[in-house]
N, C-alpha and C positions, 0 to 999 in steps of 0.2 A: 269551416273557419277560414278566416280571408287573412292573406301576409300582409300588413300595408305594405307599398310602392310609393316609389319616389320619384319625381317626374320627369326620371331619366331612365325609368324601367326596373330600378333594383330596386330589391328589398330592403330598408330598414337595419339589416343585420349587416347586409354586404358592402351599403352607402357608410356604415356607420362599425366597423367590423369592433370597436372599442368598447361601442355600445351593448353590443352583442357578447364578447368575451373579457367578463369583470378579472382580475385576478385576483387569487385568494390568498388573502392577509395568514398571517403565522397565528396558531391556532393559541386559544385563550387558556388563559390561569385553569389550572387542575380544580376542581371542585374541592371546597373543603371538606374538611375530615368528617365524617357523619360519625355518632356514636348509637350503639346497641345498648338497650339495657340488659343490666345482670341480674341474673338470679342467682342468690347465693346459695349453696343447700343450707347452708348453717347460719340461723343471725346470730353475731359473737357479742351483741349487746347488753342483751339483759346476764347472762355467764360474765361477761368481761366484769360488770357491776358485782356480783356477788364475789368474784377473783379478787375485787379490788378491796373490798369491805372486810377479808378476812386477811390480807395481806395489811389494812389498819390495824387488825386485833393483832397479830404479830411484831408489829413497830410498838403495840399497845404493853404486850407481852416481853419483850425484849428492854423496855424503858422500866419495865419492873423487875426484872434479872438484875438491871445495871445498878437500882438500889442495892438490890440485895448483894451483889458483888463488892459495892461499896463499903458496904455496914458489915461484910467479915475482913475484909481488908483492913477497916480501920479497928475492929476486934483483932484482928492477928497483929498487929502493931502496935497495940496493948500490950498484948500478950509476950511481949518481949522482952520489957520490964517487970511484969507480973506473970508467974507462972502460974497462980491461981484463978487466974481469967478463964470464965467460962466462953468458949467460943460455940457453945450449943445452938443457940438461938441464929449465927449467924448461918452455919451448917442446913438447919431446919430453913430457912427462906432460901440457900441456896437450891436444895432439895426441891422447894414448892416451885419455884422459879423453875429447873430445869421439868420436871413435870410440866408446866403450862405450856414448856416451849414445846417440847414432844406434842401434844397436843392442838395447839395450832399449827405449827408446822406441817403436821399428817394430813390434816383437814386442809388447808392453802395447798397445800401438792395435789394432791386428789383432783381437785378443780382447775388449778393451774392447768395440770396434763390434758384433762378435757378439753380446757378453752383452745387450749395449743393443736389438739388436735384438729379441733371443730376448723381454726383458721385456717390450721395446714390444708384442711380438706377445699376450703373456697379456695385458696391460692390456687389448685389444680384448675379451678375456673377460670380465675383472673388470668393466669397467665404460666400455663403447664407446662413450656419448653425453659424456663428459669429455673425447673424443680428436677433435683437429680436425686431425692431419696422420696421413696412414697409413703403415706401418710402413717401407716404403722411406725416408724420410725418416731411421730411424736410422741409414742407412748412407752414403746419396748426401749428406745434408745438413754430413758434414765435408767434402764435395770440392769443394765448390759455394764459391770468392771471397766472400767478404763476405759472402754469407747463413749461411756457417760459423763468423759469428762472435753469433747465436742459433740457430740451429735446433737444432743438437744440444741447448743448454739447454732448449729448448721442448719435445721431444720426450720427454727424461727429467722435467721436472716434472709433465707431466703424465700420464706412465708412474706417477709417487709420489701424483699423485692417483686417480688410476684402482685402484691399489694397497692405496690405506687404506680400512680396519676402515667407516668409512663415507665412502665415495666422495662425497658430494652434501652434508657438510657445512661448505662452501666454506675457500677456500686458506687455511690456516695456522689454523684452528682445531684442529683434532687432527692430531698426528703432523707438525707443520711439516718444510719443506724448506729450512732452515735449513742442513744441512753439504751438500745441495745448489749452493745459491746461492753457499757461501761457495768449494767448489772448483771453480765455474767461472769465478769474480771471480777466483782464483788462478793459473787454470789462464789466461785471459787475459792476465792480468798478465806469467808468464812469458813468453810467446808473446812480446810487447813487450821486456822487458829481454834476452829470448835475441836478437829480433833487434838489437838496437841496440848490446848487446856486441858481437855476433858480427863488426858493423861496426868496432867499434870498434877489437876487437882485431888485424882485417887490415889497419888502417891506422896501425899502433901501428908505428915505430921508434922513437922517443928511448924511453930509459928511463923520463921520467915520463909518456908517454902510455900506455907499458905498466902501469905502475901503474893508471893510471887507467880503462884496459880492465878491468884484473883485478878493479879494486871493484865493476864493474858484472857481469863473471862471478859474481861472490861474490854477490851482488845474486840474481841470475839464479837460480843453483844452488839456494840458498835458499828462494829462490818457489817452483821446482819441488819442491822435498824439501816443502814445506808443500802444495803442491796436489796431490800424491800422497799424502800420508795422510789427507786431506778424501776424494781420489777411494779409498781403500781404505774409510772411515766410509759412504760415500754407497751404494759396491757391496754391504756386510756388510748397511747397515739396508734399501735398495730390497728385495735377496732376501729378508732374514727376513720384510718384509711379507706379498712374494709368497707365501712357504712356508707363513706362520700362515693367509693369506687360504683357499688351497689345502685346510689343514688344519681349520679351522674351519668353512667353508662360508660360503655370500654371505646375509645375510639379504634375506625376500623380505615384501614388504608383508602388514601382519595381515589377517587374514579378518575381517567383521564378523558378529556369529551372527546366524541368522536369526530371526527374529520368528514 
């Protein structure tokens, strides 16, 4: 291989030293963010769907309590002027009414638990340094006295962090858990007016104590028909996060180019 010369005897490089040594520009924009896809162990899809359909028949169940709370209320208020008022009949659909709720209730918990579970388990995917209790927790922590009345909240809020588009861009910046917060203030709430009705109501014989049992069912029923369609909002949006997250892939820190 020949140098060129210049026809003063030097090289190319040494007539021209500028030519020879370029310098080097500051180095380029970071590579964008590449994403991985996820596998999740659990799809919360087709569960979330049947979560959601029985938490209908519950708002279903609940708006038939609320007659039947109604139609002894206004029998006890009869019965106030008339002591010969039969109040049997309103008694008997209270009866049927709290039966059906027992029974949907049992059945929507059951699956709820699982769906909670199954999401808390992908959150360990999505994003496992956001997660301070492990997934047994979404199950043991409704049966556990007094600690059942956060830990399941603690477990799902941070299943909804763990969840979002970006996980580490702290609480309630993107994607708040807002119909979160607001169905477990609710779902509380009942907890409290069901029991204190439910006192109320077995210690009811004059007709105006039964009245005033039935405002507090009325009370009740209401709360629950409102913290079941918060917990149908909070099942619909937790899964789609899941599903887009699944679907779109996790972003993974940029590469810096090399020099």
């Amino acid at each position: 291989m020949h140098t060129a010369m210049t026809k003063d005897g030097l090289c190319e490089g040494c007539a021209h030293p500028s030519a020879a040594v370029r310098p080097v520009g500051p180095p380029g924009p970071p590579n964008p963010p590449r994403s991985v896809a996820v596998a999740l162990p659990h799809s919360p899809t087709g569960l979330s769907r049947a979560v959601v359909a029985l938490l209908g028949v519950v708002i279903a169940v609940d708006l038939y309590a609320l007659v039947a709370d109604v139609h002894l209320y206004v029998l006890a208020h009869g019965a106030l002027n008339d002591p010969a008022a039969d109040l049997d009949r309103g008694y008997l659909l209270i009866s049927v009414a709290a039966g059906l709720q027992m029974v949907a209730l049992a059945a929507t918990a059951v699956l709820f638990i699982i769906w909670l579970h199954r999401v808390r388990v992908n959150a360990g995917v999505l994003a496992p340094d956001v997660l301070t209790n492990g997934p047994g927790w979404a199950i043991g922590g409704w049966f556990i006295p007094v600690v059942n009345l956060w830990i399941p909240r603690r477990i799902a809020r941070e299943t909804w962090q763990a969840s979002k588009r970006d996980p580490h861009d702290g609480p309630g910046h993107k994607e708040p858990a807002t119909v979160l917060n607001v169905w477990w203030a609710l779902w509380l709430l009942t907890r409290l007016l069901a029991m204190v009705a439910s006192n109320a109501y077995e210690d009811a014989w004059h007709p105006q104590d039964v009245k005033d049992a039935c405002e507090l069912l009325i009370l009740a029923d209401t709360a629950d028909i409102a913290a079941a369609a918060f917990a149908i909002l909070t099942v619909r949006r937790l899964t789609a996060m899941q599903f887009g997250r699944s679907k779109a892939g996790s972003p993974v820190p940029a590469l810096s180019p090399k020099v």
